[in-house]
Legacy VTK file of the C-alpha trace (Angstrom):
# vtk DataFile Version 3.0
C-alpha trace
ASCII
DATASET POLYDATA
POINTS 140 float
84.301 81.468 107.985
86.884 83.307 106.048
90.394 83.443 105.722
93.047 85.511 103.458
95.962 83.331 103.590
99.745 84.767 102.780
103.172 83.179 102.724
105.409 85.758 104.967
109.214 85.846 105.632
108.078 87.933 109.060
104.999 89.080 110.901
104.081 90.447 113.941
101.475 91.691 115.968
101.466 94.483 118.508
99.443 96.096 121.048
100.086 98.641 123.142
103.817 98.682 122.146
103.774 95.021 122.849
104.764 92.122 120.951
102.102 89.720 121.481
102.087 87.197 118.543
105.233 87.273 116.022
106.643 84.335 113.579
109.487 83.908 111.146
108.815 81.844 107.732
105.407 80.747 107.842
101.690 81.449 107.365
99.289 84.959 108.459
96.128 84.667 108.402
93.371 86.777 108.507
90.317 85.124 110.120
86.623 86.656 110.016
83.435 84.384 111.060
80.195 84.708 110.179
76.614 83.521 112.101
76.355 81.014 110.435
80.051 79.049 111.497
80.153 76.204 113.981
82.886 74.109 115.818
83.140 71.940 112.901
83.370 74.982 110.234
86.737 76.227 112.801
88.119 72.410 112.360
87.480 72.635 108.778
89.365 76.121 108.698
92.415 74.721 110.623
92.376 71.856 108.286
92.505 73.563 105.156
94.829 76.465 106.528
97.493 73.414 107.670
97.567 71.417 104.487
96.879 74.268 102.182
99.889 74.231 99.333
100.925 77.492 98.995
104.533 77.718 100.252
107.532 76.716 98.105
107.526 73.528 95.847
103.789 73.453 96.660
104.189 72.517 99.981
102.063 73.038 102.634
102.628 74.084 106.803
101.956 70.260 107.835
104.987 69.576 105.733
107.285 72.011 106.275
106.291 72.745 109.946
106.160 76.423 109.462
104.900 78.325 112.099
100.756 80.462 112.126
99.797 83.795 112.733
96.317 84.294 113.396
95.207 87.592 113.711
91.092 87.868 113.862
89.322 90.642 111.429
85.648 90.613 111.644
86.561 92.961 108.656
86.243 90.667 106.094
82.966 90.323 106.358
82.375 94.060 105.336
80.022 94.409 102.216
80.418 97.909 100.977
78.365 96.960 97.610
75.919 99.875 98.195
77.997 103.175 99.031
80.949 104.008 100.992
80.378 102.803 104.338
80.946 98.835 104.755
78.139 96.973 106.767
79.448 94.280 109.235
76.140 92.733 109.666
77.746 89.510 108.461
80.314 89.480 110.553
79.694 87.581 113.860
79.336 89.131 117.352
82.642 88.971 119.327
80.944 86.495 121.543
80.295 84.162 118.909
83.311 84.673 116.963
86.208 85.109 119.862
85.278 81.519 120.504
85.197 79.876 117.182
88.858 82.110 116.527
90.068 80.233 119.786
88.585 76.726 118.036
90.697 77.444 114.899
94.066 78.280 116.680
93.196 74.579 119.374
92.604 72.981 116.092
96.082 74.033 114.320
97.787 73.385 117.663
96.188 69.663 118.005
97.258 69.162 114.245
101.092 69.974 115.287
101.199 73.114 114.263
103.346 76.012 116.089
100.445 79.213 116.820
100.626 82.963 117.304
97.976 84.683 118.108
96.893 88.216 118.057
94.728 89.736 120.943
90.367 89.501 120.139
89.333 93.006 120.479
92.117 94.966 120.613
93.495 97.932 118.308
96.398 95.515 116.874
99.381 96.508 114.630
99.933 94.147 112.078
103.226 94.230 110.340
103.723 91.987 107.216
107.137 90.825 105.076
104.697 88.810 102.314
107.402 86.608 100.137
106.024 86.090 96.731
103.553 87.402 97.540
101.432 84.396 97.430
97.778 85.307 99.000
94.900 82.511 99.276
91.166 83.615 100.221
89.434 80.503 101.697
85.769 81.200 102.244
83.871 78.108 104.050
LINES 1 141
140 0 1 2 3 4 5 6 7 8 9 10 11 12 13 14 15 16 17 18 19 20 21 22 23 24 25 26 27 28 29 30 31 32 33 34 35 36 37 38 39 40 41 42 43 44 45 46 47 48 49 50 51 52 53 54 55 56 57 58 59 60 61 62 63 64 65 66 67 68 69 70 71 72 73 74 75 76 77 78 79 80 81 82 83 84 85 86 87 88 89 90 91 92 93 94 95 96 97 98 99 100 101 102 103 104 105 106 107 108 109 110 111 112 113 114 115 116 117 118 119 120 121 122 123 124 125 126 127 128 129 130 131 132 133 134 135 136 137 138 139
């Protein structure tokens, strides 16, 4: 499982001119999963993503309560070391990843954190104030 982790003052996600997943002074992150992730790797994801120290003074969401955005992109799983054209053979199926995603946001929401979501395969508008910008990539 991946994640690219940023500290923003605002983002949002839309689809179809809706609204469906927006938050104020918090976390996005961008979540691809592999074949190889489990339950446990999603658990370890939400972990890391709720204590990770990257807002200010070090501090992390489970601190400071800030709120999640998690948007899925099987994207980062694209290898485009030979050419032009990215393969997504690592990236998971949607029916193996849409389910570990869902795992990830239960897990953040058990830990006491407040979740956003965006909406599993479809054409989504992210929109992105980054403050710092501060930008983590976990890879587990």
């Amino acid at each position: 499982m991946r994640a690219v982790v940023q500290t923003v003052g605002r983002a949002a996600v839309t689809v179809d001119g809706e609204v469906v997943g927006a938050i104020d002074d918090g976390l996005l992150v961008l979540l691809g999963v592999t074949h190889t992730d489990t339950v446990e790797t999603a658990r370890t994801m939400a972990r890391k993503v709720h204590e990770l120290r990257i807002l200010d003074e070090e501090r992390s969401a489970a601190d400071t309560g800030a709120p999640v955005l998690v948007v899925s992109q099987f994207t980062l799983y694209g290898d485009a070391r030979k050419g032009r054209r990215p393969s997504w053979t690592a990236a998971a199926p949607a029916e193996v990843a849409e389910p570990l995603v869902t795992e990830v946001v239960a897990a953040l929401r058990t830990r006491g954190a407040k979740v956003e979501t965006g909406r599993f395969r479809a054409h989504m508008l992210v929109e992105s104030v980054n403050v710092g910008p501060r930008t983590v990539l976990l890879d587990i």
